[in-house]
C-alpha positions in Angstrom: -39.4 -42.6 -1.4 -38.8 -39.3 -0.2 -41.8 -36.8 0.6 -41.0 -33.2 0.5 -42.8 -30.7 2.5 -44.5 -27.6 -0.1 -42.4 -25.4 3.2 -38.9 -27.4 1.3 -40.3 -27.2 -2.5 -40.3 -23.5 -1.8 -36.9 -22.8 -0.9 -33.6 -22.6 -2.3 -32.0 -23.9 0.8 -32.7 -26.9 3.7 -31.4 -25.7 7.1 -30.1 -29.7 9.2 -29.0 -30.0 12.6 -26.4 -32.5 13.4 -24.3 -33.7 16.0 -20.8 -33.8 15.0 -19.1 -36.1 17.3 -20.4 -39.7 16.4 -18.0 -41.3 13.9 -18.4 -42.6 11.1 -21.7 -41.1 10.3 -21.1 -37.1 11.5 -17.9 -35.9 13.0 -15.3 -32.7 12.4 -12.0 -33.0 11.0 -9.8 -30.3 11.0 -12.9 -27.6 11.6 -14.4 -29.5 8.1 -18.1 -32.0 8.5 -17.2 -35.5 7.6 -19.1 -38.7 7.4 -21.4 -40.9 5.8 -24.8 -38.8 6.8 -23.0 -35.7 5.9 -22.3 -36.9 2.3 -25.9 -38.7 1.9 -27.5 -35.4 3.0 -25.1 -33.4 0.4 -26.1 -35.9 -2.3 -29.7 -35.6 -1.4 -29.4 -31.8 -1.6 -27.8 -32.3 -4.9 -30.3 -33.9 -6.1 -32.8 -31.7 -5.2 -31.0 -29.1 -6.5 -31.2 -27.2 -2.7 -28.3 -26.3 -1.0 -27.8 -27.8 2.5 -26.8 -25.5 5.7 -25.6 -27.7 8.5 -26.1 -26.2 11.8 -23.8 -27.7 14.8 -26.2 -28.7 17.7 -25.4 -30.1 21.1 
């Protein structure tokens, strides 16, 4: 089940923070995010029809 926040319903967007270097689940590939949390988080933005702005973090 996923809960969503009235802050989420409200937007057109979700702003997610990742950590690209740890293969296989977030990682860059020629300057492109790759990986299995990458695509469940782009399926889960499709979904809820929001579109997902990944922000590099260290």
């Amino acid at each position: 089940m996923i809960i969503v926040a009235p802050k989420i319903q409200n937007n057109d967007s979700i702003v997610v923070g990742i950590y690209p270097h740890m293969p296989p689940y977030q990682y860059l590939e020629n300057g492109e995010l790759k990986g299995f949390e990458i695509d469940l988080i782009n399926e889960l933005g499709q979904r809820m029809d929001k579109k997902i702005i990944f922000v590099e973090t260290d």
